[in-house]
C-alpha positions, 0 to 999 in steps of 0.5 A, a space after each residue: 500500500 505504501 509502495 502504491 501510494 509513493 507511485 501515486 505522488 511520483 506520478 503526480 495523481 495522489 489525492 491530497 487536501 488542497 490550501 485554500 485557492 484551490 479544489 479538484 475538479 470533476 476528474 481530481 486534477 489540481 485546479 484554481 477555486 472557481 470563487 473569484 473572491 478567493 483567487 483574488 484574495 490569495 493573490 492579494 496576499 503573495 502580492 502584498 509579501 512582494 510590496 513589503 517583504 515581512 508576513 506580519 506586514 501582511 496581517 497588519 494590511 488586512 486588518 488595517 483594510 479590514 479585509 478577510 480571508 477564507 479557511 476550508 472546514 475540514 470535518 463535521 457537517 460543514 465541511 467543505 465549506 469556506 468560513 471567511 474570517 481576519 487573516 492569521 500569520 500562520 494563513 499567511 506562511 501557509 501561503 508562501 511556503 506551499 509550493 502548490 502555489 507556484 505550480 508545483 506538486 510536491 509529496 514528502 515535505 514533513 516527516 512525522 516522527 515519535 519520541 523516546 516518551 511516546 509524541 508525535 513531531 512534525 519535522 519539516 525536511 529540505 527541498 533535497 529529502 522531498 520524496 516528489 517534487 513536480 514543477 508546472 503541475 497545474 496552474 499556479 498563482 506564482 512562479 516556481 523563481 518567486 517561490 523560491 524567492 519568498 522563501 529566501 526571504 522568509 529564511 533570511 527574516 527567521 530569528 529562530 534560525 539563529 547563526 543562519 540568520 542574515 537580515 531580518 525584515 526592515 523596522 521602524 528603528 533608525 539603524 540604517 544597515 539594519 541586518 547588512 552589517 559584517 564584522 571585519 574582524 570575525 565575519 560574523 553578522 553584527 547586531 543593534 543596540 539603541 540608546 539615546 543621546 541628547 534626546 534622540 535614539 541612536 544605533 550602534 553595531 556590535 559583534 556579540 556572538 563571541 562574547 554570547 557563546 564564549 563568555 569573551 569580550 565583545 568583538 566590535 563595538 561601532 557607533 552608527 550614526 556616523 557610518 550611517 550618515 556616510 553611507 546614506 550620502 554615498 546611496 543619495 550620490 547612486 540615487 538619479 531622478 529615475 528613483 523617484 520615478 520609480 518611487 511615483 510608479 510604487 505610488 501607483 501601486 499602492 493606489 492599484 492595491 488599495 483599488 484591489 482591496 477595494 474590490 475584495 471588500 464589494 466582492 465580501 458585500 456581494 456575499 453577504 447580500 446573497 446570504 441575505 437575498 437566500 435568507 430572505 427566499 427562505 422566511 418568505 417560503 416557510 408557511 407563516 403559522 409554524 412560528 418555530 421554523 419562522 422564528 428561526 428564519 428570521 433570525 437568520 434573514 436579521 443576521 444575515 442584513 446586519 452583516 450587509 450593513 457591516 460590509 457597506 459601512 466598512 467600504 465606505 469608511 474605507 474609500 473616505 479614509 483612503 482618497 484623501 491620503 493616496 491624493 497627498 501622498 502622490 502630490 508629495 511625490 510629485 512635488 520633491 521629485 526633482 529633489 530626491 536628497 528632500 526625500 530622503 530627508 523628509 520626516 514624513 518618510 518612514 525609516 523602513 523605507 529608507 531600509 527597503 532602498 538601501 537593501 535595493 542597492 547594498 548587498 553588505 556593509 563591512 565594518 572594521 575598527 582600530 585608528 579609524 573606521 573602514 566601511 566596506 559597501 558592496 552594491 547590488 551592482 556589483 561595484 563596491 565602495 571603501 570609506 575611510 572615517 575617522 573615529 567618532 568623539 566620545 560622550 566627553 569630548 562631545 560635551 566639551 567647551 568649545 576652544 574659544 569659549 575657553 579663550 574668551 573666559 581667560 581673558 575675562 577672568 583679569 576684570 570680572 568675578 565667575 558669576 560677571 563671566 557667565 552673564 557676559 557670556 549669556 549676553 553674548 549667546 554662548 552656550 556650553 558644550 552641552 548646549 546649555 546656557 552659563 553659571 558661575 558653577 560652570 565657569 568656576 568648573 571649565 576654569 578648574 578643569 582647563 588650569 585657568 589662572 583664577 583672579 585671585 592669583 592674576 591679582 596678587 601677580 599684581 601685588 595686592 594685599 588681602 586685607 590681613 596684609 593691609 590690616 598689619 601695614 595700617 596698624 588697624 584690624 581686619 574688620 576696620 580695613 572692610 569697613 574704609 573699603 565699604 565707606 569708599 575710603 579705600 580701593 579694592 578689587 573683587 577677586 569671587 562672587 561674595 565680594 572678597 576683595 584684594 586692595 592695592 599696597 598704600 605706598 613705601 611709608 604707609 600711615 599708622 593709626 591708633 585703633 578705632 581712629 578713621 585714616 585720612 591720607 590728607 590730614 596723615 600727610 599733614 602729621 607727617 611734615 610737621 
């Protein structure tokens, strides 16, 4: 029997349970639903994986078009029947992995195998172990190159497969080289790692599997936003105006796609008003005294019109929401397109694009650090590029005072206090290397931490006395030398913001005066020459 079977999947004739899109004609050949509706959604479904290359992108499509998707009941009374409900992710890989829809017929693509304890596992085998696989058996929705295309793509973006990764599906996060990076160390692929700086998030690439699996150091550890920068000039500079006419040509798809959606909404309306058109037969039918049948009919003929309605309103919400942003999407287009750097640059542009086009052009991005930085870019093309950039400037040397800054302090410090420094500043719209505006803390710290001479060493360079000093010359006490200063009867300098002072040394024959008696220079003279 097993041995009939096997003939029968070589030659293509056994009968298996057939995906959705699909069902055995009158002589149990493999051909498409004779449903529209349901060609025209599976169609919908591979096309949306080749717009935005991810499967949950698709489930996010459908739910945001709030559109359907059918699935066959297998068993009870109601099998056969398609019951149309939100797409699922696993609906979706179903779709893409099948080779039945690229055409192909293909037996022995699972092993089922039991363990020590009795399970059951399902073990899907590689292509090389199927036991058939027939191309161009019968009419697919793709061909067989897409196919195998879909499922590179799938293997690239499958994180389960661990070291074999190589790019998973473009996110929204500002890495750039988002599964393009290659240590140039190891060879290995480099992971993301995000943090914020100044407010924004920025990216850095390290090459962790070493340190993962080995308890080793890290291998590399790049900031991005640098490489990143060099290397969206460097695609800018590849970029021509034709980009933007293909970018105008990918509106047009969107607008195709949303017209497609469109009309698998009507086709859903459609169903549900034949539902409600046979609910309706069937109430009108029933003799009107058996009220138990009756009841129940007219329960479905309700059920039957709200879902009608659910269905109107649906499409209606949705070409309201859909004209207006498909119209300004392509004006915008059409108004940057003869400036295709504005689009890159434009805010309004999802960085998962900018993703998606820079994998259009970069096959990978080799990166190694020591002095200096050196990208390695291989184009699609097949032409490749090697930037050479410097080291990017920790978080110290970032938020460092600018040079002149510095100087500007240095030269204020032989007339003004720290707290007069900083207003002055401020006056003249200097911020610090953080971008914040001066305080006399921050001036007393950028005078320490650059070995600036203070006023108080730049003034007694000068020779003035501290007020002990002129206090010991006068003959009179500290607080008495304070107290002429603050009566103007004495000069002094301010060396810091409390209002300490430095004076200036009275002369070779400074006067002396009995405590408590107030100086006067004149009348001391005066003493003197007689």
């Amino acid at each position: 029997m097993r041995g009939g079977q096997l003939a029968k999947a070589r030659r293509g004739e056994l009968k298996q349970g057939l995906p959705v899109g699909y069902v055995h004609d009158y002589a149990d050949r493999i051909v498409k639903d004779p449903d529209t509706s349901v060609r025209a959604v599976v169609e919908h479904v591979l096309d949306l994986f080749a717009a935005t290359g991810s499967a949950r992108q698709v489930v996010k499509a459908f739910a945001a078009d709030r559109l359907t998707f059918p699935s066959r009941t297998r068993t009870g009374p109601r099998k056969g029947e398609l019951v149309w409900g939100p797409l699922k992710h696993w609906q979706v890989l179903n779709v893409l992995h099948n080779p039945l829809y690229a055409g192909a017929f293909s037996y022995g693509r699972r092993k089922v195998e039991r363990t020590a304890d009795g399970r059951t596992h399902i073990r899907l085998l590689p292509r090389e172990q199927w036991d058939t696989l027939i191309h161009d058996h019968h009419e697919g929705y793709v061909t067989f190159a897409r196919w195998e295309t879909n499922q590179t793509t799938l293997a690239a973006q499958a994180a389960s497969r661990g070291l074999e990764r190589t790019a998973t599906a473009p996110r929204e996060g500002p890495a750039l080289l988002q599964g393009l990076v290659i240590c140039g160390r190891c060879g290995r692929r480099m992971t993301i790692a995000y943090h914020l700086r100044q407010g924004h998030e920025v990216s850095d690439y390290r090459c962790m599997t070493h340190a993962i699996q080995n308890g080793a150091t890290v291998c590399q550890r790049i900031p991005g936003l640098s490489i990143e920068q060099a290397i969206a000039t460097l695609l800018l500079d590849e970029l021509t105006p034709l980009a933007v006419e293909a970018a105008l040509k990918v509106t047009d798809r969107l607008a195709a796609q949303a017209a497609e959606a469109d009309r698998l909404r009507s086709t859903h309306l459609q169903r549900a008003q034949h539902r409600a058109d046979l609910a309706k037969r069937r109430y009108l039918a029933v003799d009107p005294d058996n009220r138990l049948v009756a009841d129940s009919l007219e329960a479905d003929w309700n059920a039957a019109l709200r879902e009608v309605a659910a269905a109107r309103k649906d499409i209606e919400r949705a070409r309201t929401e859909a004209e207006p942003v498909n119209e300004a999407l392509r004006e915008k287009l059409a108004h940057l397109a003869s400036d295709v750097h504005r689009l890159w640059h434009d805010p309004a542009t999802p960085m998962r694009e900018r993703k998606r086009i820079a994998r259009l052009l970069i096959t990978d991005v080799t990166l190694t650090k020591a002095e200096r930085i050196t990208a390695q870019v291989r184009l699609s093309g097949g032409r490749h590029h090697t930037l050479d950039l410097p080291l990017p400037l920790g978080g110290g040397k970032l938020w460092q005072t600018p040079k002149p800054i510095v100087a500007a302090i240095d030269t204020l410090l032989e007339d003004h206090t720290d707290a007069e420094i900083a207003d002055i500043l401020n006056q003249r719209g200097l911020t610090s290397g953080k971008n914040l505006p001066f305080h006399r803390l921050l001036v007393r710290d950028i005078r320490e931490n650059y070995q600036l001479t203070s006023r108080f060493d730049r003034l007694r360079d000068r020779g003035l006395l501290t007020a002990h000093e002129l206090a010991e010359l006068l003959g009179v006490s500290v607080p008495t030398v304070w107290k002429w200063h603050r009566a103007g009867l004495l000069e002094g300098e301010k060396y810091n913001d409390k209002n300490a002072c430095l004076y200036p040394h009275p002369g070779p024959n400074p006067p002396r005066v009995q405590q408590g008696v107030r100086l006067d220079h004149r009348r001391s003279a005066t003493t003197t020459s007689k």
